[in-house]
C-alpha positions in Angstrom: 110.3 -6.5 -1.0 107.8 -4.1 -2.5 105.8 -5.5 -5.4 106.4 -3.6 -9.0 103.5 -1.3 -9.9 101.6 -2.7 -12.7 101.5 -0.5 -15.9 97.6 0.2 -15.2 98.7 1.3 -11.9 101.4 4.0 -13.0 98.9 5.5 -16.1 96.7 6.4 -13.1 99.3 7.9 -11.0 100.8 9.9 -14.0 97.0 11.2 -14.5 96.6 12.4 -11.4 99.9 14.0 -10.9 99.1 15.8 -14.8 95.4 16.9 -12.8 97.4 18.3 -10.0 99.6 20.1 -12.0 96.8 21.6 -14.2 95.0 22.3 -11.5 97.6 24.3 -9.1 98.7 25.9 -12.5 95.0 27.4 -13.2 95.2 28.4 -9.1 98.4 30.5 -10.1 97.2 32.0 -12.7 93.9 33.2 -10.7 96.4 34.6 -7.9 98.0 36.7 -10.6 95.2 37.5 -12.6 92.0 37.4 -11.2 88.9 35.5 -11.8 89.5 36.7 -15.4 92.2 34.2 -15.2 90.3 31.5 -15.9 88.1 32.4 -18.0 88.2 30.7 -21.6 89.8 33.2 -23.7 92.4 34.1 -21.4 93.2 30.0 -21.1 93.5 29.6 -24.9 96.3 32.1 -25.1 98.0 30.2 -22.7 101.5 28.3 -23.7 101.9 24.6 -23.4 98.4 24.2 -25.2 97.4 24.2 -21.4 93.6 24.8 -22.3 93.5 21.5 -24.2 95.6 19.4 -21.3 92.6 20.6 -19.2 90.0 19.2 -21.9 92.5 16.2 -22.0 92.4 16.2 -18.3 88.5 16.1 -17.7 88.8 19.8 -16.7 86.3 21.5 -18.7 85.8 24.7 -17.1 82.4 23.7 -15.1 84.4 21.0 -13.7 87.8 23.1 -13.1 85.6 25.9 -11.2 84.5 23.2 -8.7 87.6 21.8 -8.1 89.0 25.5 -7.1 85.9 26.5 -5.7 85.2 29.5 -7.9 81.9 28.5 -9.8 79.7 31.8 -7.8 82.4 33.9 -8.3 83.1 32.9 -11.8 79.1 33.8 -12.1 79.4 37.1 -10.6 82.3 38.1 -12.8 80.8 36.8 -16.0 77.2 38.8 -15.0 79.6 42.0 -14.9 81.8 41.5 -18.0 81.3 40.7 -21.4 83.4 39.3 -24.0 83.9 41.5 -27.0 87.0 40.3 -29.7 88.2 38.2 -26.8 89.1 40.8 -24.5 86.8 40.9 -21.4 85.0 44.3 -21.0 82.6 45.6 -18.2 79.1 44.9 -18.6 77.7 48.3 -17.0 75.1 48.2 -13.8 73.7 50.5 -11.8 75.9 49.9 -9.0 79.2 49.8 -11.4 78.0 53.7 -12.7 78.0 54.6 -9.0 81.2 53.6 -8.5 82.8 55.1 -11.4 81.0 58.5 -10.7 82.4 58.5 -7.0 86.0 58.5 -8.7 84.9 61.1 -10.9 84.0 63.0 -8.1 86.8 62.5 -6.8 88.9 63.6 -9.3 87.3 66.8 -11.1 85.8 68.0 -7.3 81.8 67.5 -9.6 80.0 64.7 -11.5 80.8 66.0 -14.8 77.9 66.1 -17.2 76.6 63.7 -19.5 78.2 65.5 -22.7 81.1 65.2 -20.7 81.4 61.5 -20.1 79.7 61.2 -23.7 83.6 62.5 -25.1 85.4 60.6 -22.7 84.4 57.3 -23.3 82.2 56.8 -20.5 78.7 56.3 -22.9 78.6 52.9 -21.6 78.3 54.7 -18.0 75.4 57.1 -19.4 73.5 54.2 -20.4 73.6 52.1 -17.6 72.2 54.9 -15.6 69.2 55.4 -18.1 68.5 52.1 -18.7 68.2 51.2 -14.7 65.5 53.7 -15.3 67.4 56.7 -13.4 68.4 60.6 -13.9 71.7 61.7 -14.0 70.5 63.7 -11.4 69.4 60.4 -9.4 73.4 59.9 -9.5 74.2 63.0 -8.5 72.3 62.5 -5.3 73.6 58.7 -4.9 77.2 59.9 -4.8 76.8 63.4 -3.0 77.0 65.3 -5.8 75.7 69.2 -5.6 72.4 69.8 -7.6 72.9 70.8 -11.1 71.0 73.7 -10.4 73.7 74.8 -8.7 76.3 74.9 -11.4 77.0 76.9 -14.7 77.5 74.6 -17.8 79.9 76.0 -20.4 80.1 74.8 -24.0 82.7 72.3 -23.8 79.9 70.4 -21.5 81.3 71.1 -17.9 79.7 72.5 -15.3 81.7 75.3 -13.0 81.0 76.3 -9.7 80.4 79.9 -10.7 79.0 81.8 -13.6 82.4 83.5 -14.1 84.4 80.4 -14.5 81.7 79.2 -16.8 82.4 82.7 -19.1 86.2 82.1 -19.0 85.7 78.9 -20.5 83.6 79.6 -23.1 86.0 82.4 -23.9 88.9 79.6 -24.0 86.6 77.3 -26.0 86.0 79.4 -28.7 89.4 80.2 -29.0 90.2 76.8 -29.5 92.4 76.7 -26.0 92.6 73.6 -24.1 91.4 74.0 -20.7 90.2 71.7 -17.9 88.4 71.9 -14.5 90.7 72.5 -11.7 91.7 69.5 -9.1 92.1 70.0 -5.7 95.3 71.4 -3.8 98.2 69.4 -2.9 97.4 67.8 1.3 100.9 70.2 1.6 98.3 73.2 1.4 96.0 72.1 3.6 98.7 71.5 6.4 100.2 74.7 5.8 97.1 76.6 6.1 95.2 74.3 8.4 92.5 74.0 5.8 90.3 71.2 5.1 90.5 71.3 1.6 91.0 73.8 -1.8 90.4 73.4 -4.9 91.8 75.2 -8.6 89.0 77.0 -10.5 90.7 75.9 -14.1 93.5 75.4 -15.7 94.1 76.1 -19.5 97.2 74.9 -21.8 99.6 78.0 -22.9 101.4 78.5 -26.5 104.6 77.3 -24.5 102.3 73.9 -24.1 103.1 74.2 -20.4 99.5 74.3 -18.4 98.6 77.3 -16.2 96.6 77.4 -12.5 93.5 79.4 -12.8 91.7 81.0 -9.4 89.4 83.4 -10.3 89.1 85.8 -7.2 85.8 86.2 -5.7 85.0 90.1 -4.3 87.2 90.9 -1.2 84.7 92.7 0.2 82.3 90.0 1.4 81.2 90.6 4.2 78.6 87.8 4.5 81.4 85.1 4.7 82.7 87.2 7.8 86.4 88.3 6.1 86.8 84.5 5.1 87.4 84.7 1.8 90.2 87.3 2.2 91.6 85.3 4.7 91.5 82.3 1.8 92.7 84.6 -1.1 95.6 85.7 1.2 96.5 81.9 1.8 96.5 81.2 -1.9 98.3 83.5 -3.0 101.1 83.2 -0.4 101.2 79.5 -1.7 101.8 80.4 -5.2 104.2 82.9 -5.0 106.8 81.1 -6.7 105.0 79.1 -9.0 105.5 81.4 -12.1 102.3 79.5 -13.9 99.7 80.9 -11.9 96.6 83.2 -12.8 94.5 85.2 -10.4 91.4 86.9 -12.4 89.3 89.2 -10.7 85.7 87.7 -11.6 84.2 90.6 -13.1 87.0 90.7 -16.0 85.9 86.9 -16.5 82.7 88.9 -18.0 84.1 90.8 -20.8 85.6 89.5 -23.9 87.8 92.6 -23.9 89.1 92.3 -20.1 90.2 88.4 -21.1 91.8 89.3 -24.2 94.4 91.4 -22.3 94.7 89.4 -19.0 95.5 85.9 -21.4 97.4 87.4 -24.2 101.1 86.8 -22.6 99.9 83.5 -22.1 97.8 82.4 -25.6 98.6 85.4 -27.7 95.8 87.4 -29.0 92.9 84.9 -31.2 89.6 85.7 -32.8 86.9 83.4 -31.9 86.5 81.0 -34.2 84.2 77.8 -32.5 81.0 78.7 -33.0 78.0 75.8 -32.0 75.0 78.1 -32.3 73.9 80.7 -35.2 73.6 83.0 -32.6 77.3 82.6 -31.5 78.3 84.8 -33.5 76.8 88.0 -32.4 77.3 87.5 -28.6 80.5 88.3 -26.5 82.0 84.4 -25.8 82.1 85.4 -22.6 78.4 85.7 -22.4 77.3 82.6 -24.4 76.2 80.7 -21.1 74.1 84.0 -19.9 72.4 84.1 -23.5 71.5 80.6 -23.2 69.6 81.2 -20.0 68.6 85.1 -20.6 67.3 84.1 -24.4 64.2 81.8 -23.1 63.1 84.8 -20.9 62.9 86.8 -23.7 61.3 84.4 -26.0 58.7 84.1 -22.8 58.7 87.8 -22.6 58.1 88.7 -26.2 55.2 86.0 -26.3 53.1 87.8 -23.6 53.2 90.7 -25.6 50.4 91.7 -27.6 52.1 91.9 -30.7 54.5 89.0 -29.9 57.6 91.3 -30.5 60.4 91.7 -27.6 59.7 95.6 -27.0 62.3 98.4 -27.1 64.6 99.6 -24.6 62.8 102.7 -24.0 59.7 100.5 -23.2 60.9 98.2 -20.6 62.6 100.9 -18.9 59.7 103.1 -19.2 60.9 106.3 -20.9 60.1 108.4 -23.5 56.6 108.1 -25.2 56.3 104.5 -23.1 56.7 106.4 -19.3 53.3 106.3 -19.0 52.6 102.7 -19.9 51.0 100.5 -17.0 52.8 98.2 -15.1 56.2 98.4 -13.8 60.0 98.8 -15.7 62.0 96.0 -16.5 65.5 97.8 -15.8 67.2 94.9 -14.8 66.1 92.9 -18.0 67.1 96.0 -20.0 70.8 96.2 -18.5 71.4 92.3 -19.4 70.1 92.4 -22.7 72.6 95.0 -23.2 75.5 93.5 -21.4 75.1 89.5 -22.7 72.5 89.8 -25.9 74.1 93.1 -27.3 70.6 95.5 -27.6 66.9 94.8 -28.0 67.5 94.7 -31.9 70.1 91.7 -31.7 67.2 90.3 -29.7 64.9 90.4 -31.8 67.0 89.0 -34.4 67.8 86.2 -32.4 64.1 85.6 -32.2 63.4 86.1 -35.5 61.9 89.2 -35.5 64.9 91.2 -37.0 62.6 92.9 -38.8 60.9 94.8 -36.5 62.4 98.5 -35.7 63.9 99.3 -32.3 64.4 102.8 -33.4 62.1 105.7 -32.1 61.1 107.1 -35.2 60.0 110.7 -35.6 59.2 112.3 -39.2 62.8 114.6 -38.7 64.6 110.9 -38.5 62.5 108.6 -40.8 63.5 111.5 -43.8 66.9 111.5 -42.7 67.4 107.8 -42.5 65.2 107.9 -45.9 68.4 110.2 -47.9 71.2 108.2 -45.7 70.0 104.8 -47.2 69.6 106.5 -50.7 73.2 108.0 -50.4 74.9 104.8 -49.1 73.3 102.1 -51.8 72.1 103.9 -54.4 68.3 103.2 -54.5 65.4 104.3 -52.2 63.3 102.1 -49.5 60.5 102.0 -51.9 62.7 100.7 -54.7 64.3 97.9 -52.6 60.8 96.6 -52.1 60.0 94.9 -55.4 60.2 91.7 -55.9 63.2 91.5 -58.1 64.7 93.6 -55.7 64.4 91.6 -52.4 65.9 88.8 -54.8 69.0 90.6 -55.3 69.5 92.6 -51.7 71.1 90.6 -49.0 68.5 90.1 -46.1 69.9 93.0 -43.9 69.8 95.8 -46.4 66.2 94.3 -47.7 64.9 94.5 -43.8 66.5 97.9 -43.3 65.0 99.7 -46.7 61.9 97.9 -44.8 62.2 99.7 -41.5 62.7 102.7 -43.2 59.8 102.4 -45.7 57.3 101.6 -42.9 58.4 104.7 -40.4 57.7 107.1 -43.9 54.6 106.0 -44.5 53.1 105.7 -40.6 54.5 109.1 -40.5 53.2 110.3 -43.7 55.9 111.5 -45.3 56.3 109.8 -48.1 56.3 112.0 -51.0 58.2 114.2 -48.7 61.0 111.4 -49.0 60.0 111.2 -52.3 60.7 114.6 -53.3 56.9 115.4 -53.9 57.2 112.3 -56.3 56.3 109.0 -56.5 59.2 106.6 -57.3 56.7 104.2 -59.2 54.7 106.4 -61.2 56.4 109.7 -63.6 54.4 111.5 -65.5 56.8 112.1 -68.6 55.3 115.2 -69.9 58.1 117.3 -72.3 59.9 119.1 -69.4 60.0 116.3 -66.7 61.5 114.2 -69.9 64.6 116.9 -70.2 65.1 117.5 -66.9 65.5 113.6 -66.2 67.7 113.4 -69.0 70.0 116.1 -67.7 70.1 115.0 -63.8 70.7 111.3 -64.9 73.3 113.2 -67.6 74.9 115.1 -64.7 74.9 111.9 -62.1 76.6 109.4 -64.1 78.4 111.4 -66.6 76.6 109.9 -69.3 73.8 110.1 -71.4 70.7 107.8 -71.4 71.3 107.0 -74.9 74.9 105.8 -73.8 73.6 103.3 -71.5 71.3 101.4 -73.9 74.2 98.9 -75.7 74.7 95.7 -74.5 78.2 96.3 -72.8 77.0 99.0 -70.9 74.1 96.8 -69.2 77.0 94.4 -68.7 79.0 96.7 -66.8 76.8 99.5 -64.9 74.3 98.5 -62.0 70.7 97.4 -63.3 69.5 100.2 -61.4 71.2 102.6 -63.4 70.4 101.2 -66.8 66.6 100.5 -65.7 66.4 104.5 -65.5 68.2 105.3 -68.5 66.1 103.2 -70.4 62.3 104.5 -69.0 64.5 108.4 -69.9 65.4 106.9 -73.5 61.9 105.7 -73.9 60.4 108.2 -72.7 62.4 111.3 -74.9 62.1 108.7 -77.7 58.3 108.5 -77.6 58.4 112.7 -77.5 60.5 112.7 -80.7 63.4 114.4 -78.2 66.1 112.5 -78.5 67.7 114.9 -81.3 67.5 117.9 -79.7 68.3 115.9 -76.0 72.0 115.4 -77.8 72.5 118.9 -79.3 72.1 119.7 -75.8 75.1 117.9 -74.2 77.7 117.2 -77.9 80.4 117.1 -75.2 79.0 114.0 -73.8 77.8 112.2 -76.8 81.0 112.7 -78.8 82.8 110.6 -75.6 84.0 112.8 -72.9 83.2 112.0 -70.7 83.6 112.4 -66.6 83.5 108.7 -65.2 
């Protein structure tokens, strides 16, 4: 007969069977979850209060990591992840940023760029690469990425493979459009076609919020790929013929604001641009935002190897006109793109800050003419816009304009010419210059000097106006004329009057 257990005895027995129990519990709930599994916060929110039957138990985590033989991978997991809130988050490396940009690579067929990961909420992935002291080329390279030299970065902070696709997205952008880079094709396609790989150029979300496939088409007429890429278009197309949300653009209509209008209207309707990042945004096609980026340090460079330090005119880089003599050789090539992405030589210069400075090839015939087209349009002559109260009251294009003008009169020396043999500043009111102001400013406005003095008249007519009716009423007033000056014209000082 077996002798009873003694109380001592069964306490023991029940404690180990309660370790045993906690113990092949904790090895469960690493199968199913991971190392993470038995980590301290993930223990706590446990039922059965089973963190504090492992206190009870002896098995404070140190000890409970032995006894499953975890502790260096325990290590490993907690020198990866940090604890923010209580919920375990990676703790970025070198090694982990490599990882994470193979996927990407993967995935969007590029590394995208740092902007790019910076919206996406990959910052903790940016940061672990610059603080293991490396480039974000450096992690290009590691994962087989293409140099970034390579690629054409539109606003929205991706890179494209070609300068086209980067134009269509900034078009897109600007427009407010949703758009992404294009994944690869379906391992269908390759079968069919017994191609290695192919890839979408873009895809962009439609007013019907369906999204459509983008290739933009390369020129057929390549003969340097050896009829490939006609061979390739061909396949494509022959692939998407009954998918009713694909786009084939010709490349060269990727390079006019005009051309994408028309090709994406059915699709997004027709919108005004209305993102604009940079000042100069708004003077350059938004298909040719990427190309002004690039094309806009050359001319900054250009302009400050010039004597003067102003970009030159058209006529100069190509050469013509009074500059075909100039040494040195034409800058045709420059001239064409400033004209296709920039818009002209003077948006140039105004995107340098050198607005000011004329592009136009004056003569004395067009400085005189300009000189009585300003006057007609506002009103007041170059020289008159340059005072100081003036330049107050223009806005900064007509003041730079009247400028251009002014300066092309007077290298010219035609001045009082524009001035109709007189000077704007200085009038000599003798008796008959005094009537014959009066009557002119009589038959301008349809009426009198006089007229113009009271205080709701300088209320309601343009200083200008009132500024010359008052140096005429001054003037006839200090010849004792302003009596006979009114017998002149009773029509007008009794009230009727034209305007």
């Amino acid at each position: 007969m077996l002798e009873s257990i003694s109380e001592p005895s069964q306490n023991l027995l029940q404690g180990a069977s309660e370790r045993q129990i906690l113990l092949d519990t904790a090895r469960e709930l690493y199968r199913a979850h991971g190392i993470q599994g038995i980590s301290t916060p993930f223990l706590e929110k446990q039922r059965g209060r089973l963190y504090h039957r492992l206190l009870a138990a002896g098995l404070y985590q140190p000890a409970l990591l032995r006894e499953l033989g975890l502790s260096e991978e325990y290590a490993a997991w907690k020198a990866s992840f940090r604890t923010y809130r209580g919920v375990a988050k990676p703790r970025w490396s070198w090694e982990t940023a490599v990882t994470k940009a193979k996927e990407l690579l993967e995935t969007h067929g590029d590394l995208p760029t740092v902007e790019w990961c910076r919206k996406n909420g990959l910052t903790p992935m940016v940061n672990a690469v610059f603080k293991a002291g490396k480039t974000w080329d450096d992690l290009r390279r590691e994962v087989g990425a293409r140099p970034a030299s390579t690629f054409h970065e539109s606003r929205n902070g991706v890179r494209w493979r070609s300068r086209p696709e980067a134009s269509l997205s900034n078009f897109l952008y600007a427009r407010g459009i949703e758009h992404q880079r294009g994944e690869r094709y379906p391992e269908s396609y390759c079968k069919q076609f017994g191609r290695q790989w192919g890839q979408f150029d873009l895809h962009f979300r439609a007013a019907t919020g369906e999204y459509i496939d983008v290739e933009v088409w390369g020129d057929e007429l390549n003969n340097l790929a050896g009829g490939r890429y006609k061979r390739t278009r061909a396949d494509k197309e022959k692939w998407h013929e009954n998918n009713p949300n694909f786009l084939g653009i010709p490349y060269k209509d990727c390079l006019s604001d005009a051309k994408l209008t028309e090709i994406l209207g059915p699709y997004i309707g027709v919108i005004e641009p209305f993102k604009f990042d940079q000042p100069r945004d708004r003077i350059v096609e938004t298909s040719h935002w990427s190309d002004a980026d690039d094309l806009l340090k050359t001319c900054r460079e250009f302009a400050a190897d010039m004597p003067d330090g102003i970009f030159p005119s058209e006529s100069w880089l190509r050469k013509r006109g009074k500059h075909k003599n100039r040494p040195g050789e034409p800058y045709n090539t420059l001239a064409v793109r400033v004209n296709q992405w920039l818009g002209g030589t003077r948006n140039v210069r105004k995107l340098l800050g050198q607005g000011e400075a004329s592009t136009t090839e004056w003569s004395e015939e067009k400085a005189l003419k300009a000189w009585q087209d300003f006057e007609q349009k506002h009103g007041l002559t170059p020289s008159q816009c340059k005072g100081k109260n003036r330049r107050t009251e223009l806005s900064p294009e007509i003041y730079a304009e009247a400028s251009r003008i002014y300066r092309a009169v007077v290298d010219y020396g035609v001045l009082d010419t524009a001035r109709c043999g007189k000077s704007a500043r200085k009038t000599t009111w003798t008796r008959e210059a005094t009537i014959m102001a009066y009557h002119e400013f009589t038959e301008r406005h349809g009426r009198t000097p006089s007229q113009c003095m009271s205080k709701m008249r300088r209320a309601t007519l343009p200083k200008d106006v009132t500024d010359e009716a008052t140096r005429i009423y001054n003037a006839a007033q200090r010849l004792n004329l302003l009596r006979e000056l009114r017998d002149l014209a009773p029509h007008i000082e009794n009230g009727d009057e034209r305007l």
